[in-house]
KEKE-564184 format. One record per residue: residue in three letters; x, y, z of N, C-alpha, C in turn; residue number from 1. Coordinates in pm, 1 decimal, always signed. Example, Ala and Ser with C-alpha at 12.3 -4.5 7.8 and 13.67 -1.06 7.14 Angstrom:
<semis>
> rest nc1 nc2 nc3 cac1 cac2 cac3 cc1 cc2 cc3 nr
> ALA +1319.0 -569.0 +780.0 +1230.0 -450.0 +780.0 +1320.0 -330.0 +780.0 1
> SER +1285.0 -225.0 +708.0 +1367.0 -106.0 +714.0 +1290.0 +3.0 +787.0 2
</semis>
This chain:
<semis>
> rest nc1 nc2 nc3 cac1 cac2 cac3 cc1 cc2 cc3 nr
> UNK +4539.0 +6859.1 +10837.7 +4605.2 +6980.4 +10793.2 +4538.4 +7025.9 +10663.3 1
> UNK +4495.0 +7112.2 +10631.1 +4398.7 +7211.4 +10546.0 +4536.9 +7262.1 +10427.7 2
> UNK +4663.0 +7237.6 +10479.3 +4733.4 +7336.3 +10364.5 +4817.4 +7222.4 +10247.8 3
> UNK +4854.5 +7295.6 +10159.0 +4930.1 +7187.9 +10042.7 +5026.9 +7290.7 +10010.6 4
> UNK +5171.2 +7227.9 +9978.8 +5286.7 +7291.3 +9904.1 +5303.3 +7256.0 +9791.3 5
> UNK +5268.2 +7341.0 +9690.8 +5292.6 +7372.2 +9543.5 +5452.4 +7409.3 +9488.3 6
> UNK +5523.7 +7367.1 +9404.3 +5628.1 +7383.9 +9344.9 +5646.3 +7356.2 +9253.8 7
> UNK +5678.1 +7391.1 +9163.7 +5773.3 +7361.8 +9000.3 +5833.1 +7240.9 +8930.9 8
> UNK +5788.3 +7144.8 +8908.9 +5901.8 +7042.5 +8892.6 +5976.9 +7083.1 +8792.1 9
> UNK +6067.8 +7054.9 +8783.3 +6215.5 +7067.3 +8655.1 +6168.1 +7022.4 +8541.5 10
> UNK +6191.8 +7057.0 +8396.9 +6197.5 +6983.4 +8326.2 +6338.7 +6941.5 +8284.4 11
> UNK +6267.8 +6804.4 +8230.0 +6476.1 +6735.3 +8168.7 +6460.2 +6711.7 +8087.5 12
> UNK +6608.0 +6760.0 +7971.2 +6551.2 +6779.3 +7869.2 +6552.7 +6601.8 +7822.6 13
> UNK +6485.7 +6597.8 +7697.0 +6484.6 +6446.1 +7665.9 +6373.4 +6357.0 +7739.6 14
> UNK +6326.3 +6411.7 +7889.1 +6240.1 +6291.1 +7958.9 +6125.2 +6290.2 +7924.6 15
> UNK +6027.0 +6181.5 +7886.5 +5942.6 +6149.0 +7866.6 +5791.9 +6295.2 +7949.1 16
> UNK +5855.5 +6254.8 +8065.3 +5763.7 +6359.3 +8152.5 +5816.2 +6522.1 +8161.2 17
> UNK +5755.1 +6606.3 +8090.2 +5806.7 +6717.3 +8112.9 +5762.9 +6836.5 +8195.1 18
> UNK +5835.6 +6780.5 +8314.3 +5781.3 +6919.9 +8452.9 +5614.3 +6931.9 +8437.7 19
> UNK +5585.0 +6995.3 +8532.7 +5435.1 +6993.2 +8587.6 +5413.3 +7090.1 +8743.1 20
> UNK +5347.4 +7033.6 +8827.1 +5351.2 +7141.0 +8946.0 +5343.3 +6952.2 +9049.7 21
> UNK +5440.9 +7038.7 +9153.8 +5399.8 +6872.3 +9250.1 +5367.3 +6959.5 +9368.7 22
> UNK +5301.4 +6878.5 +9434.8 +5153.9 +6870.2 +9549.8 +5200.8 +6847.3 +9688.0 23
> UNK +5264.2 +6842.6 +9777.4 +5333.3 +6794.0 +9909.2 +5205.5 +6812.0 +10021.0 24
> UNK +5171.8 +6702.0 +10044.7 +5065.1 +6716.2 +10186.3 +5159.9 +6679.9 +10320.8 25
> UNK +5152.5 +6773.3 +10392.4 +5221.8 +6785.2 +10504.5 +5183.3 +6700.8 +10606.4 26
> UNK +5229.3 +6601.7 +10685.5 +5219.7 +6531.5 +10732.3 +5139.1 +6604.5 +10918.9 27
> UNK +5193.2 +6708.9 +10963.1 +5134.8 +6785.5 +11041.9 +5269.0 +6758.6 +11167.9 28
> UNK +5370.0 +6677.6 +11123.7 +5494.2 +6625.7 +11250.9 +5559.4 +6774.2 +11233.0 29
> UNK +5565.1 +6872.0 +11147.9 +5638.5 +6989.3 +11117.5 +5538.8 +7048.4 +11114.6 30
> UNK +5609.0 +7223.3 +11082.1 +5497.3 +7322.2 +11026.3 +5547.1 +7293.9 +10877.3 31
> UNK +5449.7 +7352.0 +10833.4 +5394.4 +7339.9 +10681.1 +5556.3 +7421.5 +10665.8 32
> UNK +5568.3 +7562.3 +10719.8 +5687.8 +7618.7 +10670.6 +5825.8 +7523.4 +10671.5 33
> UNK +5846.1 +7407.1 +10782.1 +5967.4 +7377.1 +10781.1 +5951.9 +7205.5 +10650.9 34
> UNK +5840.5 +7179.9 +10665.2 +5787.7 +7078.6 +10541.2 +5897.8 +7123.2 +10401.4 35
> UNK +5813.4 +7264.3 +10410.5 +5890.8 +7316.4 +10240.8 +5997.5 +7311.2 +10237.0 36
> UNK +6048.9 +7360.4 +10383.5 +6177.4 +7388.7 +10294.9 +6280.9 +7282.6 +10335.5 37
> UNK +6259.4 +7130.3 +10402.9 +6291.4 +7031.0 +10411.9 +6257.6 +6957.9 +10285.6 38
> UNK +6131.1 +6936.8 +10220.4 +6145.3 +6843.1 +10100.1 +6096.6 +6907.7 +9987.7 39
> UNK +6084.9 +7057.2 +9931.4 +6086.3 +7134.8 +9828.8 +6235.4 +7108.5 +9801.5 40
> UNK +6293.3 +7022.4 +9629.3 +6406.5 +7048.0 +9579.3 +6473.9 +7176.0 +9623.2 41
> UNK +6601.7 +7141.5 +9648.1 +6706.9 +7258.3 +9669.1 +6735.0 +7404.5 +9542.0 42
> UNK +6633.8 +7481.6 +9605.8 +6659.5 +7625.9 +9497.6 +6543.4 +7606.2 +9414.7 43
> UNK +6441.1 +7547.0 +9461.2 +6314.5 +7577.9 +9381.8 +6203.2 +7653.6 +9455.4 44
> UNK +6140.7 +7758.5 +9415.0 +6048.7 +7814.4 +9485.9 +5928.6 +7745.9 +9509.6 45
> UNK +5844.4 +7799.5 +9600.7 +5726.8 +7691.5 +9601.0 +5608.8 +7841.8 +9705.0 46
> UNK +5515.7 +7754.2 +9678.7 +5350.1 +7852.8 +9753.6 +5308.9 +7753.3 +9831.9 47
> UNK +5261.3 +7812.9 +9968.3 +5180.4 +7753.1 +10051.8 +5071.9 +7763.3 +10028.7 48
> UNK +4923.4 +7682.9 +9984.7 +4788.5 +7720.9 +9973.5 +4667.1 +7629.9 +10031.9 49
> UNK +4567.3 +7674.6 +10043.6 +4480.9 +7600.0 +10156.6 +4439.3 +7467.7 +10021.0 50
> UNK +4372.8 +7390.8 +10117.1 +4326.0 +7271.2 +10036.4 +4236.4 +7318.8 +9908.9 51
> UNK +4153.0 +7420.5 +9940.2 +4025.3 +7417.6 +9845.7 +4089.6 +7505.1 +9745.5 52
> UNK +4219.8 +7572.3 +9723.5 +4234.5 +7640.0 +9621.9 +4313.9 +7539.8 +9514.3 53
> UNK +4307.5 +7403.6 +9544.9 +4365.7 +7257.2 +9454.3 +4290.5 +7212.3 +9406.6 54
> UNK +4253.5 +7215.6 +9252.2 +4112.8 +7159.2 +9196.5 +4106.2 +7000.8 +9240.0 55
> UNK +3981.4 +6979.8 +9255.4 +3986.3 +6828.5 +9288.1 +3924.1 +6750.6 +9188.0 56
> UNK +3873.1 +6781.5 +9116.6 +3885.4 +6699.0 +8978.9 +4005.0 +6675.9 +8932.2 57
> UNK +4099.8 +6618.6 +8922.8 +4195.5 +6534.8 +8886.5 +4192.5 +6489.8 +8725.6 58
> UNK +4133.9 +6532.9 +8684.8 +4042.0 +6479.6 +8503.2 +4242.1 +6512.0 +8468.4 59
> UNK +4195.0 +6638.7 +8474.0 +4296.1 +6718.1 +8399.6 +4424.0 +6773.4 +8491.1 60
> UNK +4486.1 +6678.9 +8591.8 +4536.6 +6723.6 +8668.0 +4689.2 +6757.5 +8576.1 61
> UNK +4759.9 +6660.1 +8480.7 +4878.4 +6667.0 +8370.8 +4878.6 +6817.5 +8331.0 62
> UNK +4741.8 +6894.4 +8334.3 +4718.4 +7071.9 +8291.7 +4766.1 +7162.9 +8415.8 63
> UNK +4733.2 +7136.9 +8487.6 +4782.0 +7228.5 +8590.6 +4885.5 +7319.7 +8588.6 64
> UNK +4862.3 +7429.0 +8614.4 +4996.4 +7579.3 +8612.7 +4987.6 +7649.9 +8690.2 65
> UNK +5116.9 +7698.9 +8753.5 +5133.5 +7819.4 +8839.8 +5242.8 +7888.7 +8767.8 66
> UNK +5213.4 +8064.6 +8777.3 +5284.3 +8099.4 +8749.8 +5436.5 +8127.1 +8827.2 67
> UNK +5525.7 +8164.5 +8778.8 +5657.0 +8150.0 +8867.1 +5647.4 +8231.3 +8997.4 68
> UNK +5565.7 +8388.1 +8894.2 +5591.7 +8445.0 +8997.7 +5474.4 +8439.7 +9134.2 69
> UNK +5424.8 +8331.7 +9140.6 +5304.9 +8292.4 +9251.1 +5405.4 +8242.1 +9350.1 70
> UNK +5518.1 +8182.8 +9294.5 +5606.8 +8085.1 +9394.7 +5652.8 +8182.4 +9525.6 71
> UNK +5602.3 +8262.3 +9594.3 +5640.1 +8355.4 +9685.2 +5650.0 +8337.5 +9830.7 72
> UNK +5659.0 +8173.9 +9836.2 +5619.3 +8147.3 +9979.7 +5803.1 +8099.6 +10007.5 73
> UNK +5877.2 +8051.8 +9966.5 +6022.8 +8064.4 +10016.9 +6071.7 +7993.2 +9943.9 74
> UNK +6228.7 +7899.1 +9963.6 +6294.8 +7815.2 +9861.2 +6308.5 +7674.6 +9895.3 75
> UNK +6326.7 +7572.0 +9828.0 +6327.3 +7470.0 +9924.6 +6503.2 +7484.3 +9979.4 76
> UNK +6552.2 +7359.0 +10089.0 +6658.0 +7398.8 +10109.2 +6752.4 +7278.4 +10056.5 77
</semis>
């Protein structure tokens, strides 16, 4: 499967780790659409995007950003 689901993680306040973007590779047993909105957190938006638009250098993966309003692909449920 060529595609990846992008979403928002939360930040909390106080936690060590503060929010970032998380990565969901779809296993291919679903469509990518029912993926999202089965394990995208409940009420978070998220983007469907092909593999090659995910930098693969990893150096700096802790940098990574999307903006909110990119999240246009649906909600999780």
């Amino acid at each position: 499967m060529n595609q990846r689901i992008l979403y928002k993680t939360p930040q909390i306040p106080g936690a060590e780790y503060q929010g970032g973007i998380a990565v969901i590779v779809p296993t291919g047993e679903l469509s990518v659409t029912e993926t999202a909105k089965k394990d995208v957190p409940t009420g978070l938006p998220y983007k469907i995007v092909d593999v090659s638009d995910i930098p693969s250098d990893r150096t700096f993966r802790d940098a990574w950003d999307i903006e909110e309003a990119e999240l246009t692909d649906g909600v999780g449920e």
